[in-house]
C-alpha positions in Angstrom: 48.0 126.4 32.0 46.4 128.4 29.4 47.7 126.1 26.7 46.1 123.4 28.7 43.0 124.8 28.6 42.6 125.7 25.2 43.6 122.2 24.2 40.9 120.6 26.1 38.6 122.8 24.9 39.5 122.2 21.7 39.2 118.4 22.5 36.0 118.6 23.9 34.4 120.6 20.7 35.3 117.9 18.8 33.9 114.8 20.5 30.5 117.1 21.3 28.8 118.5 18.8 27.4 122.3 18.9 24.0 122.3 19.0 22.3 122.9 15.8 20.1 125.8 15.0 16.4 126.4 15.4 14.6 124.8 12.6 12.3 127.9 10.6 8.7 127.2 11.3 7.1 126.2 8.3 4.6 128.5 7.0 0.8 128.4 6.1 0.3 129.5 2.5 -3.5 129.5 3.5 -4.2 127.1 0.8 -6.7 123.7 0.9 -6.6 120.6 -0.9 -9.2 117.9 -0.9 -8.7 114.6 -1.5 -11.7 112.1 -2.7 -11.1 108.5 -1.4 -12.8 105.6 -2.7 -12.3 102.4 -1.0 -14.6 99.4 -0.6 -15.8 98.4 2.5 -14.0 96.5 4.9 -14.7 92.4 4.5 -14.1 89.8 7.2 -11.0 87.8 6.3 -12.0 84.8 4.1 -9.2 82.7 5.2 -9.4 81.1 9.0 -5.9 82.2 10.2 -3.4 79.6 11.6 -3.8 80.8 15.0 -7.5 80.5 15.1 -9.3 77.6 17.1 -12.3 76.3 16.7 -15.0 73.8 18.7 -15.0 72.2 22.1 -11.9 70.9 21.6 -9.7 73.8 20.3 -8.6 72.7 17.1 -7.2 74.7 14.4 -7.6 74.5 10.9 -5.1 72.8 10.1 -5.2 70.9 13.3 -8.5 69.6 12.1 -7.2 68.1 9.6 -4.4 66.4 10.8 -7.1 65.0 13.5 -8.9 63.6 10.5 -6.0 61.9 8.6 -5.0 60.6 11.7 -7.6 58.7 12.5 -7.9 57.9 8.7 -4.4 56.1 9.1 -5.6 54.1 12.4 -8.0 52.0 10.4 -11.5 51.4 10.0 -11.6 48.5 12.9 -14.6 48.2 14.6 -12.1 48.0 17.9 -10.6 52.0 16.9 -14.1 53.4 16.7 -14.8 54.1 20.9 -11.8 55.3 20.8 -12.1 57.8 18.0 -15.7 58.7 19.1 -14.7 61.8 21.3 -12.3 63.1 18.4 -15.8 62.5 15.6 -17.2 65.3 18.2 -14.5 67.5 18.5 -13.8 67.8 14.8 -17.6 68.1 14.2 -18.0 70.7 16.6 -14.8 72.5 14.9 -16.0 72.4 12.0 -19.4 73.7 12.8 -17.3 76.5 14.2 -15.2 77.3 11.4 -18.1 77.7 8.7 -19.6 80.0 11.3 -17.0 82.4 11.6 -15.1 81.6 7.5 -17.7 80.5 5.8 -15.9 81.9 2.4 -12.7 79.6 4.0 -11.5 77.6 1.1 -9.7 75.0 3.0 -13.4 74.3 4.5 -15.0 72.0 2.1 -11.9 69.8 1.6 -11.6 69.2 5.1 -15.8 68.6 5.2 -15.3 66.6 2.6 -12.1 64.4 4.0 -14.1 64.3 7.3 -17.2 62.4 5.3 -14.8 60.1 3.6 -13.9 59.3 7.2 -16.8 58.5 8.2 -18.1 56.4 5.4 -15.5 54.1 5.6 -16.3 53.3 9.5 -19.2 51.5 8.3 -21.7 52.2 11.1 -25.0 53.6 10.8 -24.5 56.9 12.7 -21.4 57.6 11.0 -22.7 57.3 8.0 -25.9 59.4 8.6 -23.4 61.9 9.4 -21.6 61.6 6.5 -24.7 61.8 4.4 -25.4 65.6 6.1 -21.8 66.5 5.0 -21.7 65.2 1.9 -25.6 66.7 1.2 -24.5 69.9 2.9 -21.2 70.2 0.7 -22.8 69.6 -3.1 -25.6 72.3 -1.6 -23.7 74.8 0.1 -20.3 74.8 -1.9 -21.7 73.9 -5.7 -19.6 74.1 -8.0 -16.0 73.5 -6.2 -14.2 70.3 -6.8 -15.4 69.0 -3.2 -18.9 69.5 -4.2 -18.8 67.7 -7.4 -16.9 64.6 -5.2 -19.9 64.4 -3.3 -22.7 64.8 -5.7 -20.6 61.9 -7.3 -20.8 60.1 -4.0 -23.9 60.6 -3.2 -25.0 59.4 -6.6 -24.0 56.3 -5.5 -26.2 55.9 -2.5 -28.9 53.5 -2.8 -32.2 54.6 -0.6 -33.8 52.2 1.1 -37.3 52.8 3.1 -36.9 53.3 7.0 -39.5 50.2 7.5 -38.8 46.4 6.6 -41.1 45.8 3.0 -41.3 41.8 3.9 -42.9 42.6 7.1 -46.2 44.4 5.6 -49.0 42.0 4.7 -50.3 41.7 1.5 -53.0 44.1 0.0 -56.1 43.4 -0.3 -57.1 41.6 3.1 -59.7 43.8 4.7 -61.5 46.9 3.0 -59.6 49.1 5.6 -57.0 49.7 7.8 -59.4 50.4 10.5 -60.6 46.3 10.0 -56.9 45.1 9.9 -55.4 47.2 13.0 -59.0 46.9 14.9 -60.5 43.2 13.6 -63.7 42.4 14.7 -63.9 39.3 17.3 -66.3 37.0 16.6 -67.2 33.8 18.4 
């Protein structure tokens, strides 16, 4: 019995281990250091993250831009335009969104600049008073990037043309004032 009882203590000493000692506490040799850290501020990430989304419509970067070359792809049809009006809104809105929170976001004036293209080629007057803003706002804000210089050359292009019809003026020279043309005296 005894030589039972030796054996499994012997088996159990093996399989458990002993507990090891108290680790020494460590001592205090009452000495300081300091340490000098110099570190730059903190600046807000330049770069809109993947998982961020922007606008009414919730659209992430690069969900954005997929929106745009998408509709790019379905054509500049007349018939394609009411139904690519409430996507024009949600990508401006996004983008608005994304140039307020990254405006150092260098994905941002490619996809303004794509966005403009878009709209110039759908050949209607709002549309391309929009584009005008982007395009304006790109070779302003952004100078100097390759999207900027696109649209200054775009832009360069543009022809101006007075907000009022010139053939429907009357010649000069009529009355002595514009007070006798608007207001002409009756006579009878």
């Amino acid at each position: 019995m005894r030589l039972l009882l030796a054996a499994a203590a012997a088996a159990l000493s093996a399989v458990m281990p002993l507990p090891a000692p108290a680790a020494a506490a460590p001592m205090d040799d009452g000495r300081f250091s300091v340490y000098v850290v110099n570190m730059p501020p903190l600046q807000p990430a330049a770069q809109a993250p993947a998982d961020r989304y922007f606008g009414v419509q919730k659209l992430s970067n690069l969900g954005l831009r997929n929106m745009v070359r998408d509709m790019v792809l379905e054509g500049t049809s007349p018939l394609a335009l009411p139904e690519q009006l409430g996507r024009i809104s949600g990508v401006e809105s996004a983008l608005d969104d994304w140039q307020e929170h990254y405006p150092q976001d260098r994905w941002l004036p490619g996809a303004m600049l794509e966005f403009a293209e878009f709209l110039q080629s759908k050949q209607q007057a709002f549309t391309d008073d929009l584009a005008l803003g982007y395009l304006l706002y790109l070779s302003m804000r952004f100078a100097g990037t390759q999207p900027a210089r696109w649209a200054q050359q775009v832009l360069a292009t543009y022809t101006l043309v007075p907000p009022f019809d010139m053939s429907t003026i009357p010649p000069p020279g009529l009355h002595a004032s514009v007070g006798e043309q608007l207001f002409p005296k009756l006579r009878r």
